[in-house]
C-alpha positions as CSV (number, residue, x, y, z in Angstrom):
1,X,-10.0,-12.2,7.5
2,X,-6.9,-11.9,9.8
3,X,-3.8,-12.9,8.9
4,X,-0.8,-13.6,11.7
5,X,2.9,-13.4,11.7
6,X,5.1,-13.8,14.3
7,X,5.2,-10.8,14.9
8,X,2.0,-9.1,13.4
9,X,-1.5,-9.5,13.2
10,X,-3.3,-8.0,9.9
11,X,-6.8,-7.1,10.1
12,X,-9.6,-5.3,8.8
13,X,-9.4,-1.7,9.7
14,X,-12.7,-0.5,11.7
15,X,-15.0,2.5,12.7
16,X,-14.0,1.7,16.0
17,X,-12.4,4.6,18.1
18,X,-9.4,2.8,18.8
19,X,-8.7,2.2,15.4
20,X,-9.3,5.3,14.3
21,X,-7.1,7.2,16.7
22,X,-4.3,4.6,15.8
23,X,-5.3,5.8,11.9
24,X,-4.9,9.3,13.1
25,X,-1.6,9.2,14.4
26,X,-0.5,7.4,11.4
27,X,-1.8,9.4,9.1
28,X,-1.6,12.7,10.5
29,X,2.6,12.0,10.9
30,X,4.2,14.4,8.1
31,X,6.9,11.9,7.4
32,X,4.6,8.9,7.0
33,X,2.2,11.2,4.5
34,X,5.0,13.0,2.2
35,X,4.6,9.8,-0.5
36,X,0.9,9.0,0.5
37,X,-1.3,9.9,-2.1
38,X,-3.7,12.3,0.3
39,X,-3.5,15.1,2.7
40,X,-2.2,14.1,6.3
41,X,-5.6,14.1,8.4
42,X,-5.3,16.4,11.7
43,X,-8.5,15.2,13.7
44,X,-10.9,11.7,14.3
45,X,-13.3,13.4,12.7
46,X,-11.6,13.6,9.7
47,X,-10.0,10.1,10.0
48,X,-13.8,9.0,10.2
49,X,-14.6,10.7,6.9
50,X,-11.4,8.6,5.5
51,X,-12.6,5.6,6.8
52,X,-16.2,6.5,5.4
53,X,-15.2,7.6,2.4
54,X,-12.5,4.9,1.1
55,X,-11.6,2.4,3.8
56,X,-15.4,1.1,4.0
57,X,-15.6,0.4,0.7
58,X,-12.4,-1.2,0.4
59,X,-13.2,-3.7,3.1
60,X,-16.9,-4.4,1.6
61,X,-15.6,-6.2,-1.0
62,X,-13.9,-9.1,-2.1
63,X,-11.1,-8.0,-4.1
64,X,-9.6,-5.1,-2.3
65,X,-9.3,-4.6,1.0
66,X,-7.5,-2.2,3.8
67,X,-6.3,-3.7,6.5
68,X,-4.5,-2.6,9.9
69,X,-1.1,-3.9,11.1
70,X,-0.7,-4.4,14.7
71,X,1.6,-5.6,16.9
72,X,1.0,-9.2,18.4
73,X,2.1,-8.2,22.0
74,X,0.1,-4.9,22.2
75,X,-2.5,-5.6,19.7
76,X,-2.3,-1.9,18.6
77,X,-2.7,-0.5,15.2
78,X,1.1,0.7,13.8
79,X,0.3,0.8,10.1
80,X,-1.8,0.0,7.4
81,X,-1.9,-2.2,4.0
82,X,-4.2,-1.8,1.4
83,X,-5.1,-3.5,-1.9
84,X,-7.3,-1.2,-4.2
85,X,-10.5,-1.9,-6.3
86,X,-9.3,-0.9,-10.0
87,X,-7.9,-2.7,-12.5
88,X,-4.0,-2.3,-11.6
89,X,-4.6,-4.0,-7.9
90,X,-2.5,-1.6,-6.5
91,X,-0.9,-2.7,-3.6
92,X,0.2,0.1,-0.7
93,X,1.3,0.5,2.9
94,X,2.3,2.7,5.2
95,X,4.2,2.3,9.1
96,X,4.3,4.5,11.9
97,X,7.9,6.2,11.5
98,X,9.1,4.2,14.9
99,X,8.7,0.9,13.4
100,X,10.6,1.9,9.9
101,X,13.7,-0.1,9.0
102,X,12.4,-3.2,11.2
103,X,11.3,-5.3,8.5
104,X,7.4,-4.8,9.6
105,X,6.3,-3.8,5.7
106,X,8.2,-6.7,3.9
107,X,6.1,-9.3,6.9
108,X,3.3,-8.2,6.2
109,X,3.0,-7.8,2.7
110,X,4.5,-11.7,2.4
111,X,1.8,-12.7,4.4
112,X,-1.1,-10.9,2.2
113,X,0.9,-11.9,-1.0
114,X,0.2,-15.4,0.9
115,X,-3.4,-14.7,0.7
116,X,-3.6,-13.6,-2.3
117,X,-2.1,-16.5,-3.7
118,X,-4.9,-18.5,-2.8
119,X,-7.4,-15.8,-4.6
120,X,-8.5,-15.7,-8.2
121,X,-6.7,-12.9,-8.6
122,X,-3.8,-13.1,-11.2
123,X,-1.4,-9.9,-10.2
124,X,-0.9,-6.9,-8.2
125,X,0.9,-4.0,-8.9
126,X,2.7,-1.4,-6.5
127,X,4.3,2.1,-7.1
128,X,6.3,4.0,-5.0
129,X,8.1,7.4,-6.2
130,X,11.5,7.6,-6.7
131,X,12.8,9.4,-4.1
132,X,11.3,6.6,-1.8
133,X,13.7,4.1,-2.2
134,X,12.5,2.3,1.1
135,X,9.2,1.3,-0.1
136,X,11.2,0.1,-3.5
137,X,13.0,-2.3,-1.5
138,X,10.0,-3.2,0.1
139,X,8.6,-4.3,-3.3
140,X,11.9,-5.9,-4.4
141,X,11.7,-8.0,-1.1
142,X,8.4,-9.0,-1.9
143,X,9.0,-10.7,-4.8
144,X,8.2,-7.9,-7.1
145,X,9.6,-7.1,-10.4
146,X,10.3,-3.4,-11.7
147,X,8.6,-3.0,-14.8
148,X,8.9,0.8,-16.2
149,X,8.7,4.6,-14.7
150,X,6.1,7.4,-15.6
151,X,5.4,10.3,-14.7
152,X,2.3,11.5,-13.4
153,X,0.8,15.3,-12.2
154,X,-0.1,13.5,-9.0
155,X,-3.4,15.0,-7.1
156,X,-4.1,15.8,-5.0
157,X,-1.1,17.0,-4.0
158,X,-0.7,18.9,-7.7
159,X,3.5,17.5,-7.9
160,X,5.0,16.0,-10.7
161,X,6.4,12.8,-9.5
162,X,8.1,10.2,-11.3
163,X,6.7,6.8,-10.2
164,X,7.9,3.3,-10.6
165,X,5.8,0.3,-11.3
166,X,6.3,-3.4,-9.6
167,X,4.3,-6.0,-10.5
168,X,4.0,-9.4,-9.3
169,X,1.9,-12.0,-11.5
170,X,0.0,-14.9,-9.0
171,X,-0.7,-16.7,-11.6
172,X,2.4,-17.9,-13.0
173,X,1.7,-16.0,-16.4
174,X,5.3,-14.2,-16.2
175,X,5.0,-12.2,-19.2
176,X,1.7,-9.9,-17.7
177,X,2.6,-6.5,-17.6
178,X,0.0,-3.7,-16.5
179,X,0.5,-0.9,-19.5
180,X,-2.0,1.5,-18.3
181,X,0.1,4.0,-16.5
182,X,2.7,3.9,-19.1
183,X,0.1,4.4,-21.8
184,X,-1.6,7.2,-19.8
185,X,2.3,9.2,-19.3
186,X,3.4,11.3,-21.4
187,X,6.4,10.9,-19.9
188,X,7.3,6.8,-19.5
189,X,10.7,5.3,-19.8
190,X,12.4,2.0,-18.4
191,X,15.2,2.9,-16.2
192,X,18.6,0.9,-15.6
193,X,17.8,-0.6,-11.9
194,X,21.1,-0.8,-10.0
């Protein structure tokens, strides 16, 4: 599957070398990793365990995916999004810090919402922490509605973060919500959203 924008093209990640290095260097940026949920990775090597270990099996099926965002005019990898393979269909993303602020995350999750649309499956979900406002707007742009905070003891990283949930139902059934997160919190409220 590849998906185009006008200014992107979407497509599966690979165990390429190309790709990899382009993961690298996203991953291995501090500022792009502080709300990721994994360690920044410092070599290939340990890119290629990554890819082994989470983006392969993503891509080998057909209800969760990760895919790379490049740049039309270069072709080069500058980012990621990723759907996962439980029951929340999370949706995440992350951008090389140069293209921040460009508008680069809200095109290219409207064109996989696009996709999606056209799959059987009837929602996805997104969190971001609360001190990342950016990817909030990001989900807000995208169509997607706040639905409650919780907190969570997030690993591996071992912080307490307080995390809220968008959700966008594809199926037209508006009053879907995802509860598990909230039921699994100790901690869950539904904040005031300005």
């Amino acid at each position: 599957m590849i998906l185009t924008t006008p200014r992107l093209i979407i497509r599966p990640a690979t165990s390429t070398i190309n790709d990899l290095t382009a993961l690298t260097q996203i991953l291995a940026d501090e500022q792009v990793n502080q709300y990721l949920p994994w360690y920044p990775v410092t070599t290939l090597a340990a890119t290629k365990r990554f890819y082994d270990g989470k983006i392969a099996r993503l891509n080998a099926t057909d209800q969760a995916f990760f895919w790379l965002i490049c740049l039309k005019t270069t072709q080069q990898p500058i980012g990621y999004i990723d759907l996962s393979d439980d029951a929340g269909h999370d949706l995440g993303y992350g951008l090389a810090v140069a293209y921040w602020h460009q508008g680069i995350a809200t095109e290219a999750g409207a064109a996989v919402i696009d996709y999606l649309r056209m799959t059987s499956l009837p929602f996805i979900t997104a969190t971001h922490d609360r001190h990342n406002v950016g990817s909030g707007k990001v989900m807000q742009k995208l169509g997607m509605q706040y639905a409650y905070s919780y907190e969570e003891q997030w690993q591996p990283k071992d912080i307490l973060v307080t995390f809220r949930l968008y959700q966008l139902n594809l199926d037209g059934q508006t009053d879907r919500i995802y509860w598990h997160y909230w039921d699994q919190s100790e901690t869950h409220m539904i904040e005031k959203m300005i």
